[in-house]
C-alpha positions as CSV (number, residue, x, y, z in Angstrom):
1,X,-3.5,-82.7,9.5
2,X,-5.9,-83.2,6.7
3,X,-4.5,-79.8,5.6
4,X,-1.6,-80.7,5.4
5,X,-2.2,-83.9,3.3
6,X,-3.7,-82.0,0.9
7,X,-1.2,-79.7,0.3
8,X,1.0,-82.3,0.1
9,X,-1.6,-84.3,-2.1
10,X,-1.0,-81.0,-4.9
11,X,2.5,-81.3,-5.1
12,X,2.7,-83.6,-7.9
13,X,0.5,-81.0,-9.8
14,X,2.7,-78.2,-9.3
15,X,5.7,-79.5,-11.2
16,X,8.8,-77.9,-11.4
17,X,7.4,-77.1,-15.2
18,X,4.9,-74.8,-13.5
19,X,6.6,-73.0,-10.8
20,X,8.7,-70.8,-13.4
21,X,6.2,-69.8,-15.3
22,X,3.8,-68.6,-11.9
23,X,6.4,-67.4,-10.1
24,X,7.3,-65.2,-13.5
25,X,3.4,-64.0,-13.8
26,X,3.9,-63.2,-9.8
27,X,7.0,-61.5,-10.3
28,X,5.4,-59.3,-13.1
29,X,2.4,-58.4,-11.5
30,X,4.0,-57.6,-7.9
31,X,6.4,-55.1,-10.2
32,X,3.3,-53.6,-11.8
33,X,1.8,-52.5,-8.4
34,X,5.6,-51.4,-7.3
35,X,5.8,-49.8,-10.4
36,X,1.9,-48.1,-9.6
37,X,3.0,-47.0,-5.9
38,X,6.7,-45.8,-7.0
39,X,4.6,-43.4,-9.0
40,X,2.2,-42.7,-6.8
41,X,4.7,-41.8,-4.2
42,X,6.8,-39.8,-6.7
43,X,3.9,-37.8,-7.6
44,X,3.2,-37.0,-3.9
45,X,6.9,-36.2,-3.6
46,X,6.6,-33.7,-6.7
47,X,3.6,-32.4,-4.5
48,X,5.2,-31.8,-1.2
49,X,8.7,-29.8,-3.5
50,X,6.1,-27.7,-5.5
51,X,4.4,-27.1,-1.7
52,X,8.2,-26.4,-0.1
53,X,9.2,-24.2,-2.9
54,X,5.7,-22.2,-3.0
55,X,5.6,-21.9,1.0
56,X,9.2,-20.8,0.3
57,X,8.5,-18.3,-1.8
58,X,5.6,-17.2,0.2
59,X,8.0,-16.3,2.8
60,X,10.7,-14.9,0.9
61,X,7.7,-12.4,-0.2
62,X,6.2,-12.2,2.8
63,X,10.2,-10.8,3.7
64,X,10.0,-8.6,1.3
65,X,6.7,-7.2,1.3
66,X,7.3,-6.3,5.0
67,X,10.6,-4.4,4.0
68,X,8.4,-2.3,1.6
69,X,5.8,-1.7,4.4
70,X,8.9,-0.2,6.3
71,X,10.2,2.0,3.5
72,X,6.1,3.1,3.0
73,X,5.4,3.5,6.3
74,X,8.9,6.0,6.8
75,X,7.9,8.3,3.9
76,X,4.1,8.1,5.5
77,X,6.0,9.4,8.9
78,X,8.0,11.9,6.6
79,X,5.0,13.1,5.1
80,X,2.9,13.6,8.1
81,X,5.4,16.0,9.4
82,X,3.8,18.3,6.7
83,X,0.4,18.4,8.7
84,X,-0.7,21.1,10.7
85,X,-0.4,20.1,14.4
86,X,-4.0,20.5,15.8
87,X,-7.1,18.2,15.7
88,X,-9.7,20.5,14.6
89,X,-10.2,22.1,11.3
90,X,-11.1,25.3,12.7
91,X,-7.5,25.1,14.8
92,X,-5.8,24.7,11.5
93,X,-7.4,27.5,9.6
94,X,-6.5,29.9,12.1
95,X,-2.7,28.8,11.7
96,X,-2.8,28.4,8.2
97,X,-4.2,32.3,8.1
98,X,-1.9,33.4,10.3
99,X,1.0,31.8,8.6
100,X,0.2,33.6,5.3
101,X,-0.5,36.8,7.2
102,X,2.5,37.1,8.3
103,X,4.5,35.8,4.5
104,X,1.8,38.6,2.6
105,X,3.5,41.3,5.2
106,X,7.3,40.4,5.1
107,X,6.6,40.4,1.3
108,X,4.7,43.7,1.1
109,X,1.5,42.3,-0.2
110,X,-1.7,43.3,0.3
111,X,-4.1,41.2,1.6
112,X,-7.4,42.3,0.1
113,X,-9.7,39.1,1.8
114,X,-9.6,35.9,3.6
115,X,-12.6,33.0,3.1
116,X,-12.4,29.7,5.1
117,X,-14.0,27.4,2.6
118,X,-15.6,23.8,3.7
119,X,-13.3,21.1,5.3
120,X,-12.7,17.9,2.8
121,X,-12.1,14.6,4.7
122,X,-9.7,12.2,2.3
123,X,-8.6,9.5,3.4
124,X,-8.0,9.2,6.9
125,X,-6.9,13.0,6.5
126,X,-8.7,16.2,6.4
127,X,-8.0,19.3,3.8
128,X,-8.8,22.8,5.2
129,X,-8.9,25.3,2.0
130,X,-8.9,29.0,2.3
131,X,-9.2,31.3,-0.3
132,X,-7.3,34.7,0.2
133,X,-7.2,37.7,-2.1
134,X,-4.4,39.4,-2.3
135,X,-2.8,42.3,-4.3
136,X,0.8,43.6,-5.0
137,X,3.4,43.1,-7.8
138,X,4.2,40.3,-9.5
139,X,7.3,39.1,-8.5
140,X,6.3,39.7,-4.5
141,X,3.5,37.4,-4.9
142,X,5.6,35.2,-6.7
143,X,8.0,35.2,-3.8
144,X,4.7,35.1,-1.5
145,X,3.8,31.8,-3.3
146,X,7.4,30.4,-3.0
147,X,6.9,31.2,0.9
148,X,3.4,29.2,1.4
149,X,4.7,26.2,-0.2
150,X,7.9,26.1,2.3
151,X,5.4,27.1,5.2
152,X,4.9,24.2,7.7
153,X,1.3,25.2,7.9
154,X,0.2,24.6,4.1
155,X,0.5,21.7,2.2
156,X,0.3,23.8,-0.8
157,X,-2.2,26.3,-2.8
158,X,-4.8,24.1,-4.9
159,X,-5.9,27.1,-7.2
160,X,-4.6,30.8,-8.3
161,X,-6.3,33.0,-10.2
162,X,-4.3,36.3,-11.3
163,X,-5.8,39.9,-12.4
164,X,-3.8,42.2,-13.9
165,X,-4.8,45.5,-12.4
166,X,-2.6,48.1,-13.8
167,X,0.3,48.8,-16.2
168,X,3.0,49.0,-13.5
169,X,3.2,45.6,-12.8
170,X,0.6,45.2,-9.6
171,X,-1.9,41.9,-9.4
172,X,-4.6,41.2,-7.8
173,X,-4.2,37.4,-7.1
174,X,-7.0,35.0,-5.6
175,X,-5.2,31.7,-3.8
176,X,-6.7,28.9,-2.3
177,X,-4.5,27.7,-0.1
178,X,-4.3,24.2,1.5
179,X,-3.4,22.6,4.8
180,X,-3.9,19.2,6.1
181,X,-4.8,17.8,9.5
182,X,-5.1,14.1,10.4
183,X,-8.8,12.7,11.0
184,X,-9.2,12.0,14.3
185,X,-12.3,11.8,16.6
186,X,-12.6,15.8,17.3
187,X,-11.6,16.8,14.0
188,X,-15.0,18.9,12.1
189,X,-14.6,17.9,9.2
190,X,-17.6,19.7,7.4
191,X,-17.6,22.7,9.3
């Protein structure tokens, strides 16, 4: 009750002559903080969009990107039917020698010498180079070359090194000639 009597007792102090005025300076202030936490909010907002857009974007990418890994991962299939089937080096060398072998004598080309050189792992894949010497004339080892690089066996010949030997046309031609085996657990790689 005393409470109440002196609320009651400031009511003649409070005039209507003050009430505008204080209820005014409340008014201003309480639209300061709105005005604060409307731009508080609206930065958060702006946060959260830039985070929706970004995370957006992220997965649009990520779409992409896993598209690509398709398309890379298809020519890597393509590619690896290049390879000579077989897990070991030594496997490989024997076909790849037997595959020129046999293109030297449907050509008519002499082969003078063969020389397994060392295995090179690269990459998750192993390169098995052999040098061969061969001799004939020069457009059957040209022919001879076109035939390694459509062989199965070979990925290609890495090095040639071409002798004239007479006036009639006849080369003696060193190759080094490169197939490719996948790295694998029994592959000898340095043999």
């Amino acid at each position: 009750m005393k409470a109440m009597a002196g609320i009651l007792d400031l009511k003649p102090l409070i005039s209507s002559r003050w009430i505008k005025p204080l209820g005014l300076f409340l008014a201003v202030i309480a639209s300061f903080y709105l005005y604060e936490y409307h731009k508080y909010i609206e930065g958060r907002i702006g946060e959260r969009m830039r985070e929706y857009s970004d995370g957006a974007a992220l997965l649009e990418e990520g779409a992409g990107m896993q598209g690509r890994e398709r398309e890379v991962r298809a020519r890597l299939d393509e590619l690896e039917e290049g390879l000579v089937r077989t897990s070991s080096a030594a496997k490989a060398a024997s076909l790849i020698e037997g595959a020129f072998r046999e293109a030297a004598s449907k050509r008519g080309v002499e082969l003078v010498s063969k020389r397994r050189l060392p295995s090179v792992p690269e990459n998750g894949y192993v390169r098995v180079p052999i040098e061969f010497q061969a001799r004939g004339r020069t457009g059957v080892v040209k022919d001879l070359l076109y035939d390694v690089y459509a062989s199965k066996e070979t990925i290609g010949v890495s090095s040639v090194r071409i002798r004239r030997i007479d006036d009639r046309g006849t080369i003696d031609a060193v190759f080094i000639i490169d197939g490719m085996i996948k790295a694998g657990d029994r592959v000898e790689a340095a043999d």
